[in-house]
C-alpha positions in Angstrom: 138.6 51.5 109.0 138.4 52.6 112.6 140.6 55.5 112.2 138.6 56.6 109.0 135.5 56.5 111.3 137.1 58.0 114.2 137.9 61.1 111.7 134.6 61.1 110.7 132.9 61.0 114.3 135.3 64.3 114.7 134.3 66.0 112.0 130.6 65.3 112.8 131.7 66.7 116.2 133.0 70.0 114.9 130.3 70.7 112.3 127.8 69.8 115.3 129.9 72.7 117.6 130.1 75.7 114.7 126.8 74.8 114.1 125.5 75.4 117.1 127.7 78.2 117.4 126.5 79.8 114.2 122.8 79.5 115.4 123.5 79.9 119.3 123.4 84.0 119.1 120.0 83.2 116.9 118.3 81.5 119.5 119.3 83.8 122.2 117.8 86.1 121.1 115.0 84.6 120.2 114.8 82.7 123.3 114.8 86.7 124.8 111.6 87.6 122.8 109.8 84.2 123.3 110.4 84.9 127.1 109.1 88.1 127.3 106.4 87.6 124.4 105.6 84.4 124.9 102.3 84.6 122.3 104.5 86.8 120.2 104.7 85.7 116.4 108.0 86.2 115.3 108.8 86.1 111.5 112.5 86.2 110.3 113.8 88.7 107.5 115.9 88.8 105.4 119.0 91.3 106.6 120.8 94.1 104.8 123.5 96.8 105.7 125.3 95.3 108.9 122.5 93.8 110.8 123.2 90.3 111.5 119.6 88.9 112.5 116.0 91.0 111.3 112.7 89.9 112.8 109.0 91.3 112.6 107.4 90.4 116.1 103.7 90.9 116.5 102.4 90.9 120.2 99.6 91.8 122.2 99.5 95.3 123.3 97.5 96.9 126.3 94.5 99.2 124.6 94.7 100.9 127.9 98.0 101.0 129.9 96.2 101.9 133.3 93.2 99.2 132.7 94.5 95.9 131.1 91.3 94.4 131.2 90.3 96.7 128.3 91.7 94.5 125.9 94.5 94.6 123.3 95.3 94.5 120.1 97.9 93.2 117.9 100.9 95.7 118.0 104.2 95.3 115.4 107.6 96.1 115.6 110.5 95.4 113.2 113.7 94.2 115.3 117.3 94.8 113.5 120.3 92.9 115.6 124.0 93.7 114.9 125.4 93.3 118.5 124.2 93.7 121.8 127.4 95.6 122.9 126.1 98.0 120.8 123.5 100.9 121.0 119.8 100.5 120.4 118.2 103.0 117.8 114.6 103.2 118.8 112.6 104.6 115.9 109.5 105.6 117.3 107.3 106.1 113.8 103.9 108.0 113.3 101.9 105.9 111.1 102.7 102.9 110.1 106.6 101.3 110.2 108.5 98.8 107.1 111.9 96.9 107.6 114.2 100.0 106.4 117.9 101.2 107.6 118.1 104.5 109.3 120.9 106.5 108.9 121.4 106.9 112.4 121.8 102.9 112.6 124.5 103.3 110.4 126.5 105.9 112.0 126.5 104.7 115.2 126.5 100.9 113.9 123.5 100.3 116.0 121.0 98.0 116.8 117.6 99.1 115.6 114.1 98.4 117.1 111.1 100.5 114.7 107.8 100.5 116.8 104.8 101.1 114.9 102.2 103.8 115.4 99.4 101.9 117.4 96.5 101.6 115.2 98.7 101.8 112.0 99.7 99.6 109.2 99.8 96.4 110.7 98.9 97.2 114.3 95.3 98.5 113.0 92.3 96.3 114.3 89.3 96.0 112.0 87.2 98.1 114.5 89.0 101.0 115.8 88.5 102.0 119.5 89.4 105.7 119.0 89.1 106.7 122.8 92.6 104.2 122.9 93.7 106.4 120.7 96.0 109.1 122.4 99.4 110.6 122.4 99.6 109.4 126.1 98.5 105.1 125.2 100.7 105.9 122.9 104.0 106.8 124.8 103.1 103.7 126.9 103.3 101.6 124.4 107.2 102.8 123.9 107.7 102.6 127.4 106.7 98.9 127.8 108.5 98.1 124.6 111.7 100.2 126.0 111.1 98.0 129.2 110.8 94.5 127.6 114.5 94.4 125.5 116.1 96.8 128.1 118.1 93.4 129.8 119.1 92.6 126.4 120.3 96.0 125.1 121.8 97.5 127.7 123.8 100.1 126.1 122.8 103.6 125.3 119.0 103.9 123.6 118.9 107.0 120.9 115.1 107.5 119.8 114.4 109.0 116.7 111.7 109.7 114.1 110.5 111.3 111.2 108.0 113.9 110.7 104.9 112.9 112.7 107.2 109.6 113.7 109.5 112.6 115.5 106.9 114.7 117.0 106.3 110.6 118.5 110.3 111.1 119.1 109.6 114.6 121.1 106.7 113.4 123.1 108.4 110.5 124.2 111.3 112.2 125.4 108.7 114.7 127.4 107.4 111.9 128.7 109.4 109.6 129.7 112.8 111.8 129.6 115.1 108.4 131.0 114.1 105.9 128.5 116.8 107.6 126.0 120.5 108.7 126.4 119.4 111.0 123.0 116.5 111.9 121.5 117.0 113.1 117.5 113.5 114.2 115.8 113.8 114.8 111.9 111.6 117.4 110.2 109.2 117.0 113.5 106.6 120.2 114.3 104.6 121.2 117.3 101.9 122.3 116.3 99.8 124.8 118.9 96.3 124.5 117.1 93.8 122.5 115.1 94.7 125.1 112.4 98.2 126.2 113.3 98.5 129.4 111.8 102.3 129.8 111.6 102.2 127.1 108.3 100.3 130.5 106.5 102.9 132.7 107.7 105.1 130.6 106.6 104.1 130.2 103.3 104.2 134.2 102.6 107.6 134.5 103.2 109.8 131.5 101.7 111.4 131.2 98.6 111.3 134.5 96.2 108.1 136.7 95.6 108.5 135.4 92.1 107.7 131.9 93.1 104.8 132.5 95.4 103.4 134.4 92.9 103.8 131.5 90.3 101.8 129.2 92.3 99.2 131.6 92.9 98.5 131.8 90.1 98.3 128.5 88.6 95.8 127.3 91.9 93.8 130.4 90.4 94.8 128.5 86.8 93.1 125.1 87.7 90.3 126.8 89.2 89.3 128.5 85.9 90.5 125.3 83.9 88.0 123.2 86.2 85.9 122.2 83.2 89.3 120.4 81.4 90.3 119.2 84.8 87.2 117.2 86.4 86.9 115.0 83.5 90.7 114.2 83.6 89.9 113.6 87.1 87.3 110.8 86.6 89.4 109.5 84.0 92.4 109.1 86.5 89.9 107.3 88.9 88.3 104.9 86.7 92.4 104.2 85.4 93.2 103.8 88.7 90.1 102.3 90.3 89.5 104.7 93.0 86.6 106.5 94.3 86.1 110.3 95.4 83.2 110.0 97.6 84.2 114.1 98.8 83.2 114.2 94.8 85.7 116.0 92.1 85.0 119.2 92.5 85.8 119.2 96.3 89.1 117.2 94.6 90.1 119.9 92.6 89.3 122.8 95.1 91.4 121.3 97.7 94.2 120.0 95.6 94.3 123.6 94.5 94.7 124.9 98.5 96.7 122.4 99.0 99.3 123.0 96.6 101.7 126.1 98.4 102.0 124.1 101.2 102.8 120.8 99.8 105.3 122.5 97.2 107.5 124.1 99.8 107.3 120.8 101.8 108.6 119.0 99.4 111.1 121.4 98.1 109.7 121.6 94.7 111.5 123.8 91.6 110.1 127.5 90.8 111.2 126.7 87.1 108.9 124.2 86.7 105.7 125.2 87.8 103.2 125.0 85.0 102.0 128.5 83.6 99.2 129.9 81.7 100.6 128.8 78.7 101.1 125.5 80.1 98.9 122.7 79.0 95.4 121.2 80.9 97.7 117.7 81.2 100.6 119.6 82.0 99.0 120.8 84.9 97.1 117.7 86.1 100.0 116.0 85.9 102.2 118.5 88.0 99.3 118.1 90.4 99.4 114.7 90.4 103.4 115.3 91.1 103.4 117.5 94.1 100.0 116.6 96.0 98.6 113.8 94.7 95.1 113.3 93.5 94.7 109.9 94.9 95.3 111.8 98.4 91.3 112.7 98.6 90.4 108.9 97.3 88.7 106.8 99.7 91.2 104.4 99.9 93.5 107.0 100.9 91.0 109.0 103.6 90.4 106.0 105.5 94.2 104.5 105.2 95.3 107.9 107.2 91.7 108.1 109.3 93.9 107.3 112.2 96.3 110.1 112.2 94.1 112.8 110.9 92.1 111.7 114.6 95.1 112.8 116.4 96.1 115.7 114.1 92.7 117.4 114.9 92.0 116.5 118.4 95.6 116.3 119.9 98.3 117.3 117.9 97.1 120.1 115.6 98.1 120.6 111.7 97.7 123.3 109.6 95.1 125.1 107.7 93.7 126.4 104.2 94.5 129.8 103.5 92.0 131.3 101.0 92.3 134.7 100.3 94.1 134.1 96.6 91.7 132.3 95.5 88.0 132.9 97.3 86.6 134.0 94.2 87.2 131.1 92.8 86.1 128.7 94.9 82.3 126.6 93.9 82.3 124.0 96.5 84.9 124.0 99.6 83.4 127.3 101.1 84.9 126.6 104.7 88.0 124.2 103.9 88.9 122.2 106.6 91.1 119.3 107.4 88.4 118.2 110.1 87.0 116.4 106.6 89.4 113.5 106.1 88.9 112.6 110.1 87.2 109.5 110.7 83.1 109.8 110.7 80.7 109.8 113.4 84.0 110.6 116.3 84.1 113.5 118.0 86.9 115.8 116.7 87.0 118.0 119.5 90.6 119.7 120.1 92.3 119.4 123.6 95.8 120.8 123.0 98.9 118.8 123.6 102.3 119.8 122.3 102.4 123.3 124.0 103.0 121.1 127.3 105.7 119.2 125.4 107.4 121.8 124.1 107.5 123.7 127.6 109.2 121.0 129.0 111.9 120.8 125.8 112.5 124.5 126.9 113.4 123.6 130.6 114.9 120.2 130.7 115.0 118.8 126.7 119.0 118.0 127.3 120.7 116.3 124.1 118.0 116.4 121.9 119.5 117.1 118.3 116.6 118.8 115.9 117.1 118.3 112.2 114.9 120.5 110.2 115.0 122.1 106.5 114.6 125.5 105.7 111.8 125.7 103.5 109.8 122.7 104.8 106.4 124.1 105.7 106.2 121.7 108.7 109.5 124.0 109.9 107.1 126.8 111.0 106.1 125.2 113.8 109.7 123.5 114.5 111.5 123.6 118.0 114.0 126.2 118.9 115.3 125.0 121.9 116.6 127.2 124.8 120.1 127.9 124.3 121.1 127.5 128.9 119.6 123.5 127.3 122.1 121.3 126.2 120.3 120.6 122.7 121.5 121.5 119.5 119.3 122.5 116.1 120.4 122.2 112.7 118.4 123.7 109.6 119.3 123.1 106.2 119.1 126.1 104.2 117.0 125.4 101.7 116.4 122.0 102.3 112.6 120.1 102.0 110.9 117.8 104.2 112.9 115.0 103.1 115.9 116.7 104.9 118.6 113.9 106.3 121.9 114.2 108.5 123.5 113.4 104.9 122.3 116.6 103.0 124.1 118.7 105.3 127.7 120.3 104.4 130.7 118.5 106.0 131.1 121.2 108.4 127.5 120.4 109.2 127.7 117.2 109.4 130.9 116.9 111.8 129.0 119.5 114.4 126.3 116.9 114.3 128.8 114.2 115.0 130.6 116.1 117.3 127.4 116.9 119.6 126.5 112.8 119.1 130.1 111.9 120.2 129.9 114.3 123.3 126.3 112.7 124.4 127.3 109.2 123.6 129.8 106.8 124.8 129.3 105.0 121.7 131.6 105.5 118.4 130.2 107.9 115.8 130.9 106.8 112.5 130.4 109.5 109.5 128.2 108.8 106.2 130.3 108.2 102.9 128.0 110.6 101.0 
């Protein structure tokens, strides 16, 4: 009876020691955030892919870096741990972030840390302070993050974004140029205005004459079809419970000037672009395919109010050419993005990103730009200086939704190769 006990005891004594070895690497970390966000709420996810712990954190951020006593607000980020003898991927994102693998984690079996865009998605007070609102608060906000898990992972940092979330990646790196070993942007543009014209140009020379030809004219098509469209309109947003407080026919005029650019950003097909013989629901629902009418609902305006603040007052976007279609045009005599910016702020431009991008010409080392060929947003892409270690690759032909794992082989091992050079850490390639 005594030796049956005493195997018990032991056994309780060994579950007791692998379970507190199972759970010990847990509570590290854990104990890590707690003591450096002590009011943080930390939520546990569920993982995927190779990460061994996943947490959503939600902490207090600084609305003003250089005056504390401003306030805060409620900032969150998305931890990922594997191991901390690994590297940290630090995705800095433009609007707001989700639990998600990057492919980046994957080939350099990484850590990942996804900071949302202050004022986005789940960092977004109810009132927003727009003056806090700035590229620079923003890069702050990065820095103090870097700062706060830099004891914990203290092997090489790569930051990386996508689209707006790597024009984040770009400024950062401008910025604050020793946060990250290597800075890798996808798809990210500079742009130099509030109306950057080089998205026009742009738009006038890609793909064949053919195809721009085909989508001028079916934006001259819905125009003249505008009496079949605007009741399919307020049919899709009684269906869909939405309001258009800009009104339909604003809806339709600016679907109609938005369409080039949002075809060759998303890499759409020249085959199957509605024609004249093309039905009223064929077109509407192409439309509906390649822009989006539930873009211009309200729900919509005010869920990207925040980043259309920034596109027109710091970071420039791109403009509304007209000249196809003038004739045509009832309601949207001026078109202008300045309309789906929050009301009753000022919208006056100060330009930013030429000062980034001089300083990516004179001292961006081992930044690796990923762009695709026909994305519109490409126009106003980075070419860095070839005496600056950096390295550009532009998939020919590819859309906004260009990754690593689209390009060729060849491609992809020039990409490694430049991520092995920069990086202590292994490089692993995509089985793709």
């Amino acid at each position: 009876m005594k030796f049956t006990k005493l195997i018990f005891l032991s056994l309780l004594f060994l579950f007791t020691q692998f379970a507190n070895a199972q759970v010990g690497e847990l509570s590290k970390i854990e104990k890590y955030i707690k003591k450096k966000l002590p009011n943080a709420t930390v939520k546990k996810l569920d993982t995927s892919d190779h990460f061994k712990e996943v947490y959503e954190i939600k902490f207090k951020q600084y609305l003003d870096h250089k005056n504390k006593s401003a306030g805060t607000f409620e900032h969150r980020i998305f931890l990922s741990h594997f191991d901390k003898k690994k590297p940290m991927l630090f995705v800095t994102e433009g609007y707001a972030g989700r639990q998600r693998t990057y492919e980046l984690s994957k080939i350099l079996n990484s850590n990942q840390l996804i900071v949302e865009y202050r004022f986005n998605g789940g960092s977004r007070p109810k009132n927003i302070q727009y003056q806090y609102l700035t590229n620079d608060q923003a890069m702050d906000d990065l820095h103090r993050i870097r700062k706060l898990f830099k004891k914990f992972y203290k092997k090489e940092w790569v930051s990386t974004g996508i689209s707006k979330g790597g024009t984040t990646t770009l400024i950062y790196k401008s910025k604050y140029p020793k946060d990250v070993c290597v800075a890798v942007p996808y798809v990210a543009p500079l742009a130099f205005a509030q109306e950057d014209p080089r998205t026009d140009e742009h738009q006038k020379i890609t793909g064949t004459e053919e195809c721009r030809n085909k989508l001028i004219a079916l934006q001259r098509n819905m125009l003249e079809r505008r009496a079949e469209l605007i009741p399919m309109i307020e049919n899709y947003a009684t269906e869909k419970s939405q309001t258009f407080s800009i009104g339909v026919e604003s809806v339709l005029e600016y679907a109609a000037l938005e369409l080039p650019f949002a075809f060759w950003q998303w890499g759409g097909e020249c085959e199957t672009i509605p024609t004249s013989k093309s039905s009223v629901k064929e077109i509407f629902d192409y439309i509906e395919k390649i822009v989006s009418w539930s873009f211009y609902s309200d729900a919509s305006i005010e869920y990207f109010a925040p980043a259309f603040y920034q596109f027109m007052t710091e970071l420039g976007y791109y403009g509304f050419p007209t000249e196809n279609v003038k004739d045509l045009l009832q309601v949207v005599k001026n078109p202008t993005n300045r309309l789906f910016g929050p009301k009753d702020v000022d919208l006056t431009y100060k330009p930013y990103l030429q000062g980034v991008n001089d300083f990516l010409m004179k001292k961006g080392k081992r930044v690796l730009y990923i762009y695709g060929g026909i994305d519109t947003w490409t126009a106003c892409g980075v070419t860095p200086n070839p005496k600056t270690d950096a390295l550009r690759m532009t998939l020919e032909g590819g859309p906004h939704t260009t990754r690593i794992k689209n390009f060729s082989k060849e491609d992809q091992k020039k990409i490694y190769d430049k991520l092995d050079k920069w990086l202590k850490a292994e490089v692993t390639p995509l089985n793709n």
